[in-house]
C-alpha positions, 0 to 999 in steps of 0.5 A: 681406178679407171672404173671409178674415174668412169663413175665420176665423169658420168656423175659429172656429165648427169649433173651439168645436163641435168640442172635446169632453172627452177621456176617454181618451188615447195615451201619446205626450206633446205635444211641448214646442215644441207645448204653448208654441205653445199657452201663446203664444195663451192668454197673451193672453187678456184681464183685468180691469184687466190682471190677468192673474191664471192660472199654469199648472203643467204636467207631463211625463213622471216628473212626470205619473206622479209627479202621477197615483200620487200624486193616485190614490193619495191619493184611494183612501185618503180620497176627501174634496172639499176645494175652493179653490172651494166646488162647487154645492151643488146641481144642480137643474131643468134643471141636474140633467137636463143634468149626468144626461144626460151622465153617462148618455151616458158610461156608456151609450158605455162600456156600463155600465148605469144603477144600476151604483154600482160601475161608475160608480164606477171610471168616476169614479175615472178621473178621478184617472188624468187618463184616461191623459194624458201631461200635466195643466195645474194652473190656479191664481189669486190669492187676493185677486182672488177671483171675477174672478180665477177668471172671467179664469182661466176665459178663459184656460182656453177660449183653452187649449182652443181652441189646444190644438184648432187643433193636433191635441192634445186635452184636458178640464177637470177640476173633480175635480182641484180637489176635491183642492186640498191634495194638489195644492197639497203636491205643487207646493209652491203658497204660500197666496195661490195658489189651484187653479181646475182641472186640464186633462189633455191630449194626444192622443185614443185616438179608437178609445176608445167614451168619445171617441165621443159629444157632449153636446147645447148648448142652442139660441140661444133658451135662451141670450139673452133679447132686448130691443129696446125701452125 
């Protein structure tokens, strides 16, 4: 037993470390089997009260494409965020040196040079091409549930990822995708009391890709946890 409980916290700890945000994909779709498989563990994830607040749409083949022409296609015309969630409204201290790190680390992997706006920003818009993935996971919550809606979402989300890991598929949370909330909800015909938490675009990675070739660095258990061991 405890042989086996050591085999699944290394599993685990593999998985977690090991995921990353995938930048770039093969064309090759996930098998439908697969991507239940993966659906099967994310459905039990936990809520508050039971909630089970997540609905996923998930495209696949013309619908993918259908999906990406409109979402680029929207945002060359008018890029404009409009948010279910309002975004931060700022990135400050050592939040602002941790986003600026990792969007260095992608454009240095990608050789694009610091202060290259045009570049940079074609990089960007990659993000409304899904990277070149086969499928995207539209998440979605319920309004009335406000916050704690969005936090089991955000559950499901990493029980998604973890499972999507365990099987070869890669996969990377979009934010960028909600900030066209309106367009996504018109083009999945999403009632009002549904409201787009993020896209995951997924599938399998094009590891020979340079933007698939680095990590961003996490902080350190001593960041994370402020102890406290007496009264």
């Amino acid at each position: 037993m405890d042989t086996q409980l050591s085999l699944e916290a290394q599993t685990l700890a593999r998985l977690v470390r090991d995921r990353h945000s995938c930048r770039a994909f093969r064309p090759e779709s996930v098998p439908r089997d697969t991507i239940e498989q993966i659906l099967d563990v994310a459905r039990a994830t936990p809520s508050w009260c039971n909630t089970q607040p997540w609905h996923v749409h998930i495209t696949e083949g013309p619908g993918t494409e259908s999906f990406r022409s409109a979402l680029a296609t929207h945002v060359d015309r008018s890029f404009t965020e409009s948010p279910d969630f309002t975004f931060p409204l700022a990135y400050e201290g050592i939040y602002r040196e941790r986003r600026r790190v990792a969007g260095w680390q992608l454009y240095e992997s990608l050789g694009i040079a610091k202060g290259d706006r045009v570049a940079s920003g074609r990089q960007m818009l990659e993000n409304f091409q899904l990277f070149g993935a086969p499928h995207v996971a539209i998440v979605t919550t319920d309004r009335s549930l406000g916050v704690y809606g969005a936090v089991d979402c955000g559950l499901f989300v990493q029980s998604f990822l973890l499972a999507a890991a365990s099987r070869g598929v890669a996969t990377i949370p979009q934010a960028a995708i909600a900030s066209q909330a309106p367009l996504v909800r018109e083009h999945l015909n999403l009632s009002d009391d549904r409201l787009v938490l993020l896209g995951i675009s997924f599938g399998y990675a094009d590891e020979a890709h340079p933007a698939n070739g680095y990590r961003t660095p996490r902080q350190g258990i001593s960041d994370v946890v402020t102890w406290r061991s007496a009264d």
